[in-house]
C-alpha beads as a LAMMPS data file, in Angstrom:
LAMMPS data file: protein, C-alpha beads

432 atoms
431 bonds

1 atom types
1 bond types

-500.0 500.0 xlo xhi
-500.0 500.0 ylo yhi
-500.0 500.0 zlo zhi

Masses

1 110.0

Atoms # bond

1 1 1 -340.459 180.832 -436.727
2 1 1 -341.955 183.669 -435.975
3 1 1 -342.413 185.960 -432.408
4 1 1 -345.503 188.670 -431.391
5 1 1 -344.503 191.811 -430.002
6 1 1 -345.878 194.219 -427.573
7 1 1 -349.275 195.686 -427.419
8 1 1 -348.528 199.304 -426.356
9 1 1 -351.640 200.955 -424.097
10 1 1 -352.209 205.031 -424.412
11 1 1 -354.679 206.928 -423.141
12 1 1 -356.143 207.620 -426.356
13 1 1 -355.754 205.086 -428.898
14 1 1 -354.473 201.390 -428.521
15 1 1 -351.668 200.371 -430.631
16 1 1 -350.221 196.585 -431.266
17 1 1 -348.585 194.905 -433.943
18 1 1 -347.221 191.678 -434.590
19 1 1 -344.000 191.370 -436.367
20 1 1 -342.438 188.608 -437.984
21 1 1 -339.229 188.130 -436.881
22 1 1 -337.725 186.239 -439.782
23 1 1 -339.336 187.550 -442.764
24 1 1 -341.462 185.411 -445.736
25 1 1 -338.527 183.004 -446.229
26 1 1 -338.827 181.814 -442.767
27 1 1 -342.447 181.421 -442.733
28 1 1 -342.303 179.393 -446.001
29 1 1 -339.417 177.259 -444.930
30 1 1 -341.400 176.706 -441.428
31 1 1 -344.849 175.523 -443.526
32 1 1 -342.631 173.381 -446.108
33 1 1 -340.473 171.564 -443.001
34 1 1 -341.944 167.951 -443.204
35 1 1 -342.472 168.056 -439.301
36 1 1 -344.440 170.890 -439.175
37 1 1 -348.206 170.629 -440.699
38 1 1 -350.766 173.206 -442.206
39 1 1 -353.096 172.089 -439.948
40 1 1 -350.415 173.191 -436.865
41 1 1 -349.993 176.362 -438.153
42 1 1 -353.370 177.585 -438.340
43 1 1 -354.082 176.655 -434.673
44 1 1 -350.935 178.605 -433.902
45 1 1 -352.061 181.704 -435.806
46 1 1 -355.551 181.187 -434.179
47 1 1 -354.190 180.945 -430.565
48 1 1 -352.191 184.175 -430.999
49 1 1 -355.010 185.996 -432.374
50 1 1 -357.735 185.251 -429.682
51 1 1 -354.889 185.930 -427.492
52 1 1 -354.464 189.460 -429.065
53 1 1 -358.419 190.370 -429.113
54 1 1 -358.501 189.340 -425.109
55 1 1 -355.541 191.555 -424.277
56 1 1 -356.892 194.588 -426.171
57 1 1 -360.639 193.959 -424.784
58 1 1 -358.816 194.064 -421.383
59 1 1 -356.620 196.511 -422.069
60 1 1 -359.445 198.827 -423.153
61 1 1 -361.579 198.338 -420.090
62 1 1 -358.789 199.219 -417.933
63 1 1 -358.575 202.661 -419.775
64 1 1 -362.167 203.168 -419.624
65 1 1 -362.269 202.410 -415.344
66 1 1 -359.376 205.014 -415.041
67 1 1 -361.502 207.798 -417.186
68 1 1 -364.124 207.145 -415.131
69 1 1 -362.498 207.419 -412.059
70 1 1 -360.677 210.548 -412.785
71 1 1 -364.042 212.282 -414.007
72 1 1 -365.694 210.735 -410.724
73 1 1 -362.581 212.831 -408.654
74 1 1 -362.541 215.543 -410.769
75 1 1 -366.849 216.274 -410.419
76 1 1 -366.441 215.854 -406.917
77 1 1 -363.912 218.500 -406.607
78 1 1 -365.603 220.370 -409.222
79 1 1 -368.944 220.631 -406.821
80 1 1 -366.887 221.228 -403.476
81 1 1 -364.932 224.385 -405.457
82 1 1 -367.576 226.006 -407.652
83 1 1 -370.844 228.076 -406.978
84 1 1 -373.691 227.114 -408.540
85 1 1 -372.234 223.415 -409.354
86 1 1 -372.707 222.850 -405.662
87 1 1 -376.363 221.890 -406.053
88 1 1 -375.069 218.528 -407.742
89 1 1 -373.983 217.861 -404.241
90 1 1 -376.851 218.203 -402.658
91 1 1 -379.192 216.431 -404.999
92 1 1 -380.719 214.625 -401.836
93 1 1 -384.042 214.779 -400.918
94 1 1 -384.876 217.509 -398.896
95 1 1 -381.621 220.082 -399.987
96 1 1 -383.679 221.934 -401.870
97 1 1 -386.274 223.219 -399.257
98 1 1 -383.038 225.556 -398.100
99 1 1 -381.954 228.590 -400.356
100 1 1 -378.402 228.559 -401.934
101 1 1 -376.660 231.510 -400.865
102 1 1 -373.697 233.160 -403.203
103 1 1 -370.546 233.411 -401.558
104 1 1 -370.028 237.020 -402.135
105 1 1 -373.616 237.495 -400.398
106 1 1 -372.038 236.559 -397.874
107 1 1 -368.957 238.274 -397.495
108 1 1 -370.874 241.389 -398.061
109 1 1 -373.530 240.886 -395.245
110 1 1 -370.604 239.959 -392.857
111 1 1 -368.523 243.116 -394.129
112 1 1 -365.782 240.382 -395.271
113 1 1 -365.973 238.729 -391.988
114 1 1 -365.339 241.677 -390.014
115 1 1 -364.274 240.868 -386.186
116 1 1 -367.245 243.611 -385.356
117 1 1 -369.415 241.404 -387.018
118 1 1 -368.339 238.216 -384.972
119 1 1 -370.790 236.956 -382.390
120 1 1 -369.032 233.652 -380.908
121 1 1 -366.808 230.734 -381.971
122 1 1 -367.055 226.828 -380.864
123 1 1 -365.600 223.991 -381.936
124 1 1 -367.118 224.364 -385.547
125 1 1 -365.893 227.608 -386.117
126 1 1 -366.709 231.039 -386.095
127 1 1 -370.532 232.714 -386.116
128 1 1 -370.878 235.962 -387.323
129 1 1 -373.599 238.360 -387.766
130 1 1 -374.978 239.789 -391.267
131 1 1 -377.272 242.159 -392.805
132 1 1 -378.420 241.237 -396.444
133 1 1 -379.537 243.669 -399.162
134 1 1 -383.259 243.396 -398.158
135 1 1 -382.532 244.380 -394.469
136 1 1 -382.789 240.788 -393.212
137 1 1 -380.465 240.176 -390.332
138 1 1 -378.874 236.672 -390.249
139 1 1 -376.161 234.500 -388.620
140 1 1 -373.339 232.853 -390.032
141 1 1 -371.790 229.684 -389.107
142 1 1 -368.654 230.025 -390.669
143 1 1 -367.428 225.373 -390.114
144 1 1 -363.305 225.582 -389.932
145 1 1 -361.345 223.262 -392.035
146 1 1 -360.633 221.579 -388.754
147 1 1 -364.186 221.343 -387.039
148 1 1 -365.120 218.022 -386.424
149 1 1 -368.282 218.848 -388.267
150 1 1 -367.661 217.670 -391.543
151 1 1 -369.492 217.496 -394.933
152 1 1 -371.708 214.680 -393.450
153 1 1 -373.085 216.720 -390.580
154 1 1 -373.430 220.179 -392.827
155 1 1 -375.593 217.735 -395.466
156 1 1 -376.943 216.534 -392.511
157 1 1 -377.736 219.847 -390.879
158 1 1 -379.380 221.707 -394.515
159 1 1 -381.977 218.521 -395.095
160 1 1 -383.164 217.797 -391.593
161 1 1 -383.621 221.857 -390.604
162 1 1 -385.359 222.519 -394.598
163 1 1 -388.016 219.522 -393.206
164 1 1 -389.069 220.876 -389.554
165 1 1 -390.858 223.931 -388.595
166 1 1 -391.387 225.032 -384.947
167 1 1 -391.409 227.638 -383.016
168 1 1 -388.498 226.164 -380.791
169 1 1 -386.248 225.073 -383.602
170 1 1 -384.059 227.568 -384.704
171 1 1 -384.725 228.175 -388.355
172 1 1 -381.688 227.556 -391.160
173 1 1 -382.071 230.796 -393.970
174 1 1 -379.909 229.116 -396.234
175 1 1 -376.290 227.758 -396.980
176 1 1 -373.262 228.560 -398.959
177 1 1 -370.034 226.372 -400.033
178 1 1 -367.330 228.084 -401.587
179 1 1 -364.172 225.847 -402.148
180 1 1 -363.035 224.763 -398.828
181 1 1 -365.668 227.043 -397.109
182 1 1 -369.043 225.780 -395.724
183 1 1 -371.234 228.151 -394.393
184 1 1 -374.604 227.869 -392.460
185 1 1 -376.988 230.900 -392.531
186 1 1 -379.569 230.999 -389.952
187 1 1 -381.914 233.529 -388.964
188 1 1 -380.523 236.287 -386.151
189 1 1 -380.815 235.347 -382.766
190 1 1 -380.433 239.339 -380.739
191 1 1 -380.334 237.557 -377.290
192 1 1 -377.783 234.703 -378.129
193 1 1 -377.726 231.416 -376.428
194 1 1 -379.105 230.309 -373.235
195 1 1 -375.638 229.586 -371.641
196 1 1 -374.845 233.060 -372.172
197 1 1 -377.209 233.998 -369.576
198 1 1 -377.171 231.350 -366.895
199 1 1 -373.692 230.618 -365.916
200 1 1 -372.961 234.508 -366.156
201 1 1 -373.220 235.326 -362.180
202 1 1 -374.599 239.438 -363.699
203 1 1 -376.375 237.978 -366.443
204 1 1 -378.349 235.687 -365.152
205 1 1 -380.012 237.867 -362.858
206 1 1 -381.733 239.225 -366.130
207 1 1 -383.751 236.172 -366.178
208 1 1 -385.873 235.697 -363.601
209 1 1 -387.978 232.429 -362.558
210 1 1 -391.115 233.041 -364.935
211 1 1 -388.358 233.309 -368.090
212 1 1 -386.719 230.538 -367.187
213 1 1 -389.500 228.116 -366.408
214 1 1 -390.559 229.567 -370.324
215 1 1 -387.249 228.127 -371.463
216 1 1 -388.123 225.115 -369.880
217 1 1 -391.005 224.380 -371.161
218 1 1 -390.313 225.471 -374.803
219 1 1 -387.137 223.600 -374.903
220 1 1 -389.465 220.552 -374.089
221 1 1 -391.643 221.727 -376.562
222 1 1 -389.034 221.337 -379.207
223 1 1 -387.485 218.277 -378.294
224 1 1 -391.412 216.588 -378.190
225 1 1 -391.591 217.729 -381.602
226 1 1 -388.865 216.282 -382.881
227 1 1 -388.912 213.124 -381.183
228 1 1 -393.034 212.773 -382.156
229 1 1 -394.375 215.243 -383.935
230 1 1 -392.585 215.945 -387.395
231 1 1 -392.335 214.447 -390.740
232 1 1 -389.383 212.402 -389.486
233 1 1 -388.201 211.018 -385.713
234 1 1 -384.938 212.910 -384.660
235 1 1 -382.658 212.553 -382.197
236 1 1 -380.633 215.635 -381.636
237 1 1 -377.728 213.761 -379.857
238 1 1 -376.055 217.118 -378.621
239 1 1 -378.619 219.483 -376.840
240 1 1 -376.989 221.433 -374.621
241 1 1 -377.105 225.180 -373.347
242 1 1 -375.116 226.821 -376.006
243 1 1 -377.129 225.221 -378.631
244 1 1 -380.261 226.989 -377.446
245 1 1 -380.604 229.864 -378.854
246 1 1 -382.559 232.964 -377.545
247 1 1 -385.013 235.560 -379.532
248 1 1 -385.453 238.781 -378.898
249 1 1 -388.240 237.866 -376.856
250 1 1 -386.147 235.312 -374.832
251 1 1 -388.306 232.271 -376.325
252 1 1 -385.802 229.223 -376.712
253 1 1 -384.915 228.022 -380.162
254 1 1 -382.706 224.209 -380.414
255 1 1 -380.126 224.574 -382.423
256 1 1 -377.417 222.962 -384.194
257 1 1 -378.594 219.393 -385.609
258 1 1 -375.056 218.232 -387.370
259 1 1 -375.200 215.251 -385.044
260 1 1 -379.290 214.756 -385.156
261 1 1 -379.962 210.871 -386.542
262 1 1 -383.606 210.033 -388.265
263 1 1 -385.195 207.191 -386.603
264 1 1 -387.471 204.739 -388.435
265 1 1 -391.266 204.244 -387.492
266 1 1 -390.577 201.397 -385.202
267 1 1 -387.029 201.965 -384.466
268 1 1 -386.438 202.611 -380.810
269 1 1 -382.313 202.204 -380.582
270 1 1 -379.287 202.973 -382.947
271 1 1 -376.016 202.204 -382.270
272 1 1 -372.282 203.999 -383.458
273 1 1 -368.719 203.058 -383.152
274 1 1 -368.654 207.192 -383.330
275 1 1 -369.534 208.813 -380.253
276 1 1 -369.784 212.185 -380.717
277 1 1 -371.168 214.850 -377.957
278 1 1 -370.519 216.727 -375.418
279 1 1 -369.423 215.864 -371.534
280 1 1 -371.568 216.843 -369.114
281 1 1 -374.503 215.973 -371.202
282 1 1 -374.151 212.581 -372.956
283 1 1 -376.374 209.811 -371.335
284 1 1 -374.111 206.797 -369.979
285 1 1 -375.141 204.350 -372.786
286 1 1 -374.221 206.332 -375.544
287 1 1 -371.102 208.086 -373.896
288 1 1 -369.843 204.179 -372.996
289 1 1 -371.615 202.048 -375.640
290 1 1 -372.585 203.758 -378.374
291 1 1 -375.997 203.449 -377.822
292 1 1 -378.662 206.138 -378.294
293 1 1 -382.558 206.797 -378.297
294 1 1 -384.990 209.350 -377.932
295 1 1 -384.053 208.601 -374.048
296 1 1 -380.591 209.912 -374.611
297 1 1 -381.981 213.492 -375.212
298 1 1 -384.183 213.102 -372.208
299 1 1 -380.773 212.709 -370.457
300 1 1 -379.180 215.887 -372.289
301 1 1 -382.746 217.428 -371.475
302 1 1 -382.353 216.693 -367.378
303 1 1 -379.027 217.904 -367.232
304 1 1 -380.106 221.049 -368.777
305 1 1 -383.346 221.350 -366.645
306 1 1 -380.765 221.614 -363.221
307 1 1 -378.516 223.799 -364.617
308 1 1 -381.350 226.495 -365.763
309 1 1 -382.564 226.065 -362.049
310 1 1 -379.293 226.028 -360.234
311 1 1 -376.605 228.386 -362.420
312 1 1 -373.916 225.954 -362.391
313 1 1 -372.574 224.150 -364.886
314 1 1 -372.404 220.188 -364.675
315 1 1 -369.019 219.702 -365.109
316 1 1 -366.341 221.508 -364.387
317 1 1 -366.783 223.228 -361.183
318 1 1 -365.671 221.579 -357.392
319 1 1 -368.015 223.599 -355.318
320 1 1 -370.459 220.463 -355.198
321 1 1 -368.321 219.626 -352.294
322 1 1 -366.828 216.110 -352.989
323 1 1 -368.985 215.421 -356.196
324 1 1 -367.285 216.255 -359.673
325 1 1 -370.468 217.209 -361.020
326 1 1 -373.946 218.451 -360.986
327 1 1 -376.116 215.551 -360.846
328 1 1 -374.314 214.222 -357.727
329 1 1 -374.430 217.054 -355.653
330 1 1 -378.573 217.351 -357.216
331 1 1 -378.952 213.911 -355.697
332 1 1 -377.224 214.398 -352.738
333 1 1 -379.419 217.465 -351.637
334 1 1 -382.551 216.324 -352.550
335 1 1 -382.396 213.324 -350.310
336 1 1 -381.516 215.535 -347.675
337 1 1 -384.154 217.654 -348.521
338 1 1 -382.031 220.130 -348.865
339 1 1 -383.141 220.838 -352.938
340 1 1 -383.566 224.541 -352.448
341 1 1 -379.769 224.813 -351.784
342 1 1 -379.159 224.076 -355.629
343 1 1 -381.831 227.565 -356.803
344 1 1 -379.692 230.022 -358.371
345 1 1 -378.573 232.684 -355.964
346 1 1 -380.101 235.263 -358.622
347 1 1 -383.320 234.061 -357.872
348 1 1 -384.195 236.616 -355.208
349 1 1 -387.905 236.215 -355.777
350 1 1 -389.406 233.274 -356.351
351 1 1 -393.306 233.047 -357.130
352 1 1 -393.731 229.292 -356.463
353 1 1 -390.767 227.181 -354.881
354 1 1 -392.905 224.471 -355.055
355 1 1 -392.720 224.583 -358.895
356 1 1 -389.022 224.859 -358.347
357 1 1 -388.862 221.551 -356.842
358 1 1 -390.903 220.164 -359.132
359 1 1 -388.984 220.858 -361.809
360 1 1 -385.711 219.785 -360.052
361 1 1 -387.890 216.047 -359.218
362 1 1 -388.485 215.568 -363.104
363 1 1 -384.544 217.050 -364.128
364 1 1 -383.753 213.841 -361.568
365 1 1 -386.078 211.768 -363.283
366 1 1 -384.671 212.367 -366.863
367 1 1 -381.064 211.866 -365.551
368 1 1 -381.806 207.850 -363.943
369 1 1 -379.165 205.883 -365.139
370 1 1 -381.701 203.551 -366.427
371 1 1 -383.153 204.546 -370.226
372 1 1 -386.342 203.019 -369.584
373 1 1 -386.661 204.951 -366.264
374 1 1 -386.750 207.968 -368.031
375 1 1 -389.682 209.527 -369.144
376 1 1 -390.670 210.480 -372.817
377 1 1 -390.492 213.788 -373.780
378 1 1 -394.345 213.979 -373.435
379 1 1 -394.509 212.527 -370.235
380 1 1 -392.158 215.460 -369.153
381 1 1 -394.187 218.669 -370.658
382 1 1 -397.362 216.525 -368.746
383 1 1 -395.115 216.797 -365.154
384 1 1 -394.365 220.423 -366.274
385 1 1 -398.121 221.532 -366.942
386 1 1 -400.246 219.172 -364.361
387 1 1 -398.950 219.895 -360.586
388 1 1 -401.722 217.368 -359.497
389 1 1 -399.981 214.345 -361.251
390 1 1 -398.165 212.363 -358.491
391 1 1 -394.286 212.214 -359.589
392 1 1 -392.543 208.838 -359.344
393 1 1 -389.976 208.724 -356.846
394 1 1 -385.770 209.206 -359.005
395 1 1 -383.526 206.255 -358.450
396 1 1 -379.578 207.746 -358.503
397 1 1 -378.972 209.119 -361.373
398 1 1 -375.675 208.358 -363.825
399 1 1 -372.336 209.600 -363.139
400 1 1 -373.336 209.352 -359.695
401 1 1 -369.704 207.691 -358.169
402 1 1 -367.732 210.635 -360.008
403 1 1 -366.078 211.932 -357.284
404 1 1 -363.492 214.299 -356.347
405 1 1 -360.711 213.052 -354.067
406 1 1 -359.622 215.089 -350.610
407 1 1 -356.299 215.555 -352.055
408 1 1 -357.846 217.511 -355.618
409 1 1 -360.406 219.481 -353.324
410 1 1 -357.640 220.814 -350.917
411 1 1 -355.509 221.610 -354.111
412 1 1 -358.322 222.965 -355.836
413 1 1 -359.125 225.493 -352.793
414 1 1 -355.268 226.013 -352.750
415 1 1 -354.911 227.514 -356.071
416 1 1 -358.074 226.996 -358.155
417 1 1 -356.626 224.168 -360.210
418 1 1 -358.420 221.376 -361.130
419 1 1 -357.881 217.747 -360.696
420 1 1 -360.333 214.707 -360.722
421 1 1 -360.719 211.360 -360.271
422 1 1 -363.227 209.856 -362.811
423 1 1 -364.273 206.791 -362.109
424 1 1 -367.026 205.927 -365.161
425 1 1 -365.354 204.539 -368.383
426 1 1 -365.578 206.006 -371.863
427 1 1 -365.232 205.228 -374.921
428 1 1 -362.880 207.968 -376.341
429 1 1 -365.756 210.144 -377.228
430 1 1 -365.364 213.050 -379.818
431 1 1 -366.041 216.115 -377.924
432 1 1 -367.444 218.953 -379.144

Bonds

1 1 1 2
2 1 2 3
3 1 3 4
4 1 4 5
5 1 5 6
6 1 6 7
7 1 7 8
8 1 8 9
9 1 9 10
10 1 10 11
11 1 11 12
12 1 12 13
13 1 13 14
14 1 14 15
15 1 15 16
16 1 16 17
17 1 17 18
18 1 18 19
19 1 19 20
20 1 20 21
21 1 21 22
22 1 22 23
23 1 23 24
24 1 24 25
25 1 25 26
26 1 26 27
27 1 27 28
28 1 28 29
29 1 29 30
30 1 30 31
31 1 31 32
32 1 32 33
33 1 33 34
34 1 34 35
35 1 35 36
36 1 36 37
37 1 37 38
38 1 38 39
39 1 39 40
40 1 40 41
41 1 41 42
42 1 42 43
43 1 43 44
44 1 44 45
45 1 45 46
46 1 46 47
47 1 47 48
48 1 48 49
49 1 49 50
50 1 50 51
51 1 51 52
52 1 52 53
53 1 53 54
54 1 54 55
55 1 55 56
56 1 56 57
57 1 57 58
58 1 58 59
59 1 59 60
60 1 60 61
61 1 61 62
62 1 62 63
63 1 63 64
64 1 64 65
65 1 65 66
66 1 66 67
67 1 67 68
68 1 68 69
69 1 69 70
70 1 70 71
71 1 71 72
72 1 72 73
73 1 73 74
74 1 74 75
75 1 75 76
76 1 76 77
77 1 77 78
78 1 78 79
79 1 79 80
80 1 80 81
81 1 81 82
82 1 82 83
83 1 83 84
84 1 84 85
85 1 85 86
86 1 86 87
87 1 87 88
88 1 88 89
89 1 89 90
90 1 90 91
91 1 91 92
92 1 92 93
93 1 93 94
94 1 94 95
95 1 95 96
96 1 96 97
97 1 97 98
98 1 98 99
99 1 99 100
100 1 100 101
101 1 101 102
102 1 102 103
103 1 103 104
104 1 104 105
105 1 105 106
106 1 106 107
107 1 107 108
108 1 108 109
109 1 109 110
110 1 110 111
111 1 111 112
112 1 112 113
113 1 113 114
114 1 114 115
115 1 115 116
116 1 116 117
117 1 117 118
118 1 118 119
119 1 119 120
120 1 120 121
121 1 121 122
122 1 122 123
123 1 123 124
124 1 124 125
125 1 125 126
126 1 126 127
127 1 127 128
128 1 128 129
129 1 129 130
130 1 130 131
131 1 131 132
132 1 132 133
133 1 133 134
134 1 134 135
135 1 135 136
136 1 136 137
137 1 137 138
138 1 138 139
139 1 139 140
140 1 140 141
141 1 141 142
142 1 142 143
143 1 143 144
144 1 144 145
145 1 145 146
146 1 146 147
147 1 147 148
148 1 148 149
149 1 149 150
150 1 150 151
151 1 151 152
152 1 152 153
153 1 153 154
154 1 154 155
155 1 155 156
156 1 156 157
157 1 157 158
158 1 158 159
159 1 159 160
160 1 160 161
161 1 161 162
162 1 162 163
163 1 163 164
164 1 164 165
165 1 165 166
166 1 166 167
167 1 167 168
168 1 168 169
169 1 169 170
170 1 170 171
171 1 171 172
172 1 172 173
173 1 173 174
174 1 174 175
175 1 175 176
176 1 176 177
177 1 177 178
178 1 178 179
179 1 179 180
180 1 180 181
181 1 181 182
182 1 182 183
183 1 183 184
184 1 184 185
185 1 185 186
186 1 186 187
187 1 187 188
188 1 188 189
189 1 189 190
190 1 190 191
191 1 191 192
192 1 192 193
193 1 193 194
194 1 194 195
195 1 195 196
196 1 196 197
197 1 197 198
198 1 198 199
199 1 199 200
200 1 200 201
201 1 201 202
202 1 202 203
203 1 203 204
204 1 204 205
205 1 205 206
206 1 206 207
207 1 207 208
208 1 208 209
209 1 209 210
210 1 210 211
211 1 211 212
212 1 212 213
213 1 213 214
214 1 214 215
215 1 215 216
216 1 216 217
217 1 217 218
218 1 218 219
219 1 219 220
220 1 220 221
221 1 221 222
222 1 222 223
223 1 223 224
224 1 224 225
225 1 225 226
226 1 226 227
227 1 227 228
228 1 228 229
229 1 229 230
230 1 230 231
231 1 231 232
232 1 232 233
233 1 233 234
234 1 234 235
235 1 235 236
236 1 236 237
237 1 237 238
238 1 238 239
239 1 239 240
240 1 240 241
241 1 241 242
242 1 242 243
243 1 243 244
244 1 244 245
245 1 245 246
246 1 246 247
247 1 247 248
248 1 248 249
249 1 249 250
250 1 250 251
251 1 251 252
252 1 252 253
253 1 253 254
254 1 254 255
255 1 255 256
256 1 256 257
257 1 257 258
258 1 258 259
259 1 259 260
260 1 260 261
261 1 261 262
262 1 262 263
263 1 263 264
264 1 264 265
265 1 265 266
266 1 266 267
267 1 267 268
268 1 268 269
269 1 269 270
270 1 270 271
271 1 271 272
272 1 272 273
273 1 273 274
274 1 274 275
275 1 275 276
276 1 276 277
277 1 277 278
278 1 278 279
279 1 279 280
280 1 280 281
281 1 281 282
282 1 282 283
283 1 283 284
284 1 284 285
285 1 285 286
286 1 286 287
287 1 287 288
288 1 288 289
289 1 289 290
290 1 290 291
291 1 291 292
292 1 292 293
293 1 293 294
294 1 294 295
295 1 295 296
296 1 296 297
297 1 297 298
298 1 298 299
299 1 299 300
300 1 300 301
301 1 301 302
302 1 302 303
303 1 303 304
304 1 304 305
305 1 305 306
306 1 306 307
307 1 307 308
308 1 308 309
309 1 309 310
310 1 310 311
311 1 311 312
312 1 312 313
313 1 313 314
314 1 314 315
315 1 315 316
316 1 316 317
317 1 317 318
318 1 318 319
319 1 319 320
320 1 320 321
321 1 321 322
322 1 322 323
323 1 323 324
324 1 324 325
325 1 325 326
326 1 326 327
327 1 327 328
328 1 328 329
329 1 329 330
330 1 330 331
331 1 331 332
332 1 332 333
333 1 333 334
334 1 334 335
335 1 335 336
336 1 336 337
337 1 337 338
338 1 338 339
339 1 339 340
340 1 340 341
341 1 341 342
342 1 342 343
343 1 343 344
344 1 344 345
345 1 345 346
346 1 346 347
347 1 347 348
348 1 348 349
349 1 349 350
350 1 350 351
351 1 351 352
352 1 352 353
353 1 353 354
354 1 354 355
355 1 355 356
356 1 356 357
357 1 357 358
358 1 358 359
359 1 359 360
360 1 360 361
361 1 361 362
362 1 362 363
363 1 363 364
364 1 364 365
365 1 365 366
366 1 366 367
367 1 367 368
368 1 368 369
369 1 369 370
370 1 370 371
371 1 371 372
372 1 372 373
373 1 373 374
374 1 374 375
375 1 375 376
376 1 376 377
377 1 377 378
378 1 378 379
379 1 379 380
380 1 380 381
381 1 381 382
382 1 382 383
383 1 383 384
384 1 384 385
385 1 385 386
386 1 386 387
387 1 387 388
388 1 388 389
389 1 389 390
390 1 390 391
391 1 391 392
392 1 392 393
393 1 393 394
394 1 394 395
395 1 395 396
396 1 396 397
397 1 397 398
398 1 398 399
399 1 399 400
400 1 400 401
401 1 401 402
402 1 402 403
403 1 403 404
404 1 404 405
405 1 405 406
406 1 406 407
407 1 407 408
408 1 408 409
409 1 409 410
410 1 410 411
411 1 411 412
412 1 412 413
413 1 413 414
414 1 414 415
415 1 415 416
416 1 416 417
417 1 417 418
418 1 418 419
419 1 419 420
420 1 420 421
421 1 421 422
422 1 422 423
423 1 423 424
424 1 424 425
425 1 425 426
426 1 426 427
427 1 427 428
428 1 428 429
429 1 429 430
430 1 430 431
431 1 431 432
């Protein structure tokens, strides 16, 4: 009798063999032993050998998957940690509209990052300010290892901004990755971002009503744009003060389109187990459902609109006596007719208060609780423009029944702490 041994896998060659455990005498005594045919034998040898070609087809495509994996891991890393490699990341459609900056451009525009050089920091990270060789001055956005913005939203962010051109979208200069850094270059913005100014009680008195009513129109410009007029449909999904960004000549520039989502031609809704946004701004159907639409930016849009006109924030502040936010105490004044009790206090001198509370009547139309209550985009920049078209009259708008209880306002006038009762349910939302 005889017995097959092992076949031994390496990672360069295969190696078997089949020994014979008792020699030539064996065999011959095994093929001479009346019981035992010719014909057996064969079928025996034939068995084991089909049995060793399967094993060593098998064992070789087993080899080949794990090369191919480890060279699929290895290229990955390979674009993620080296310079000009990086383009094989980015292959996309669209990356290359947007320059590839070298990282040591950077670090010598930013004088290595200096903290004179550092204009602001968010959840993303840090920005910083840079000067390169040819005198152009630029902004960094330097993403954190732990920002929530991750390589999805920077891809994201270079091909959507390398597509769009307007003169309220802030424009992207070019990128950089550099092992674990990612790095957004934008052109310079002197005059920073619009919250800057208008919850600033000394600030804000720099803008008076003719700049912001400007703001207001260009940010509606913007948002039109994307929502109509590009190459693609976009949904920003996070507008909100700090991401509009101010030139030196105060015109307003969106900004920040890690979270933006392309819509097809005839798509009107999208839907994400991911809600990602910021409170304060995020229209109820998206901040409890997931779902979102050009009418979700209307919503960001409305929320915006009151808070250029009145100064305050929408969340965050308990001076809207026993609302939690904004868009309560909005609604609550304006049925009372009471509206001009929400104008910013800076707002000394005011050329037209009726185009104060006109703007205030579409901010409450945006902000209906109801999508298709909302107006387009286009329908809003037509309220803005035409004072003769008659305005629809706002239903309440969302977050209406967030409320403030005695016992937080009394402790809140107490010692300035803060305490709520929120009575609209969320979905665990990622806030930025």
């Amino acid at each position: 009798m005889f017995s097959l041994c092992i076949i031994i896998l390496k990672s360069q060659t295969l190696e078997y063999a089949l020994r014979v455990c008792q020699g030539k005498r064996a065999l011959a005594a095994a093929v001479s032993t009346p019981g035992v045919s010719r014909k057996l034998l064969g079928i025996i040898i034939s068995v084991t050998v089909v049995l060793l070609f399967i094993s060593c087809f098998i064992g070789i495509l087993w080899i080949r998957k794990l090369r191919s994996t480890d060279f699929e891991i290895s290229q990955e890393e390979k674009t993620l940690t080296t310079g000009d490699e990086t383009l094989d990341l980015w292959n996309g459609e669209g990356s290359s509209d947007v320059p590839l900056y070298d990282f040591n451009q950077i670090v010598n525009a930013t004088n290595n990052f200096s903290l004179d050089n550092k204009l602001g920091q968010g959840g993303f990270g840090l920005v910083y300010k840079g000067v390169l060789q040819d005198g152009l001055e630029i902004a960094i956005k330097r993403l954190s290892a732990c920002s929530g913005q991750g390589l999805t939203e920077f891809r994201n962010e270079i091909q959507l901004i390398g597509k769009l051109q307007h003169r309220n979208l802030v424009r992207l200069v070019g990128w950089c990755v550099h092992g674990q850094e990612k790095l957004l270059v934008y052109e310079f913005m002197p005059n920073k971002s619009l919250d800057f100014f208008i919850f600033d009680e000394t600030r804000a008195a720099l803008l008076d009503w003719e700049s912001r009513f400007e703001i207001i129109e260009g940010i509606a410009h913007g948002l039109l744009y994307l929502h109509k007029h590009s190459r693609l449909r976009i949904v920003h999904r996070d507008l909100k003060a700090s991401n509009i960004l101010l030139d030196s000549e105060m015109n307003p520039k969106i900004s920040d389109f890690g979270l933006a989502r392309i819509f097809g031609p005839k798509e009107l809704e999208a839907n994400t187990n991911r809600v990602v946004g910021t409170h304060g701004y995020m229209a109820p159907e998206y901040a409890s459902d997931g779902f979102f639409s050009i009418k979700s930016d209307v919503f960001s849009y409305g929320v915006l609109l009151l808070e250029i006109v009145s100064g305050k924030r929408n969340m965050g502040f308990h001076q809207y006596r026993h609302f939690f936010n904004l868009l309560g105490y909005a609604w609550d004044k304006w049925k009372e007719g009471k509206f001009f009790d929400l104008i910013c206090p800076t707002l000394t001198e005011v050329p037209s208060q009726r185009q104060i509370e006109r703007c205030i009547h579409i901010a409450l139309l945006c902000v209906q609780e109801n999508p298709a209550d909302r107006p387009t985009m286009s329908d809003v920049i037509t309220f803005l423009t035409t004072a003769s078209i008659v305005l629809p009259e706002p239903k309440q708008p969302a977050y209406f029944n967030v409320r403030v209880t005695e016992k937080a306002e009394e402790s809140s006038d107490l010692d300035g702490s803060s305490c709520s009762i929120n009575y609209v349910t969320l979905t665990n939302p990622e806030v930025r």
